[in-house]
N, C-alpha and C positions, 0 to 999 in steps of 0.2 A: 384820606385824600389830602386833608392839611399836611401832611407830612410830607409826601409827595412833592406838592405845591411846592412846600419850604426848599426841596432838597435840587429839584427842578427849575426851580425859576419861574415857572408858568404855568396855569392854568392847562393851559394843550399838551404842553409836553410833560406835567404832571400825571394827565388823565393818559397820554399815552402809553406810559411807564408803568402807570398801574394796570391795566387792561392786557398791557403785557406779563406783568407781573401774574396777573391773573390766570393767565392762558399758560402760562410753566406751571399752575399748581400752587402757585404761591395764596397763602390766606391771613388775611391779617386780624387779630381779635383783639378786641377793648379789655383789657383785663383792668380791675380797679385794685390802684394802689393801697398796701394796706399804710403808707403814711404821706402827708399831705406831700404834692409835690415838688414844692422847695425844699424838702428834709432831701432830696438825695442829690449826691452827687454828679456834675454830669459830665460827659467823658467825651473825649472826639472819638468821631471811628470811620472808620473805610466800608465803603460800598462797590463791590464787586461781583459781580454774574449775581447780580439779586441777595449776595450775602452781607451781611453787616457785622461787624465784631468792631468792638474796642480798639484804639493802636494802643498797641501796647506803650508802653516807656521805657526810655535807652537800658534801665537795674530791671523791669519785667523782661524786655527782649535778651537780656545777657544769663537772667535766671534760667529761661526757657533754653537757649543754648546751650548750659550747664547741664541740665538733667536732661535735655535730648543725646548728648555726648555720654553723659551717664549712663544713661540706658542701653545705648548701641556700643559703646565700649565692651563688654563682657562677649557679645556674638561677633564682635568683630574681632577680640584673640580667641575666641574658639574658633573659626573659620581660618585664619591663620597659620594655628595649630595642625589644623586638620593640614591644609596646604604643605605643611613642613613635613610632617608623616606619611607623604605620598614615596 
């Protein structure tokens, strides 16, 4: 619920959020750190339709560009190919 709280603003529209959160299926569990919680790092990140991840960083977002490029490169000259062979 503190999380909520923090991310929300308020009490109301904390409990709101979660209650919704609740009713899509969403579950949240207490897992204990295997190291105290100053030893780690902490990251900003984006919340959207109930998901959260990490933002990346301007050299993660450019990595990630790189090998999504990489990967779709190879079907996208065989589709090509294909198209020219008609």
């Amino acid at each position: 619920m503190a999380m909520f709280i923090d991310h929300y603003g308020t009490l109301t529209e904390g409990d709101r959020q979660l209650w919704r959160a609740t009713a899509h299926g969403w579950h949240l569990y207490s897992v204990p750190l295997p190291r105290p919680a100053n030893d780690y790092r902490s990251y900003e990140v984006e919340i959207t339709e109930l998901c959260v991840r990490r933002v990346l960083t301007d050299e993660e977002r450019a990595q990630a560009e790189q090998r999504a490029r990489a990967f779709i490169r190879p079907h996208v000259a065989a589709i090509r190919a294909a198209l020219r062979g008609r």
